[in-house]
N, C-alpha and C positions, 0 to 999 in steps of 0.2 A: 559153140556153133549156134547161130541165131535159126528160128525155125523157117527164116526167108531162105536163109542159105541151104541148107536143109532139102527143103523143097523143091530149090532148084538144081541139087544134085540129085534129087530121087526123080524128078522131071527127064533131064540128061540120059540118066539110066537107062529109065524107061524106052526112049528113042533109042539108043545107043542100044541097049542089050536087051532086044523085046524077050518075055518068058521068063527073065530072071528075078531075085526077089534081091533088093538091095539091105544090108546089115551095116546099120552105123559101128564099129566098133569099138570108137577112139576118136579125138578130136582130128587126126588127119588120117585116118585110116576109113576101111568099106571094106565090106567081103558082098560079094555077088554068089549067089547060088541058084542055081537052076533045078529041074524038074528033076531031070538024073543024079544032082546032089554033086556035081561038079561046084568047085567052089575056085574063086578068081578074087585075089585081094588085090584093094585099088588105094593110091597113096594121095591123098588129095594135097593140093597146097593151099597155102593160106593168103589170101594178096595182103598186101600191104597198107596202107588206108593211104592213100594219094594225096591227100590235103593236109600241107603243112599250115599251121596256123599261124598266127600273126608274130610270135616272139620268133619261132625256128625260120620264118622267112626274115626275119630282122638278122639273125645272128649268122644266116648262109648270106649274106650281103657287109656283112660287118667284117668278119673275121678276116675275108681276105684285105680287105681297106686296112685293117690295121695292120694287117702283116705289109701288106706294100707302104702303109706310111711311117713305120719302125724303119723300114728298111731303105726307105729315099732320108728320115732324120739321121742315120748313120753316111749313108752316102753323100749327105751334106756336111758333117763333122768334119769327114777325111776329105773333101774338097777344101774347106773352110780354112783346117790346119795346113793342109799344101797351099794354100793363097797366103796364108800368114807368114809361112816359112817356119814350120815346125817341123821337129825332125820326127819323125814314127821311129 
């Protein structure tokens, strides 16, 4: 966990649960504790990182092209052989 990330759960907190003290525990874990010593574990999630880069936006554009043009090169075979008069 980056100390921006950090920060802006201990921000949230802050708003969200005034008088409490927040405990990082774990990379997706928080315990909340207050005055009275009530304690509230919070399960964080982690996003995703949104930007595919140049090869994974090539290869989410490719794979299905080559599955649809494997699959019109077959469907031209078996036209091809029935135009010829091949028996399957």
């Amino acid at each position: 966990m980056t100390k921006v990330t950090e920060l802006s759960i201990r921000a949230k907190a802050a708003i969200r649960y005034p008088g409490w003290r927040l405990d990082i525990v774990g990379p997706t874990t928080a315990v909340l504790t207050n005055v009275m010593g009530r304690r509230r574990t919070v399960t964080l999630r982690r996003r995703r990182k949104r930007y595919d880069g140049p090869w994974m936006r090539l290869a989410k554009r490719l794979v299905p092209m080559v599955i649809w043009g494997v699959g019109m090169w077959m469907v031209s075979i078996v036209i091809m052989a029935w135009a010829l008069g091949v028996e399957l």
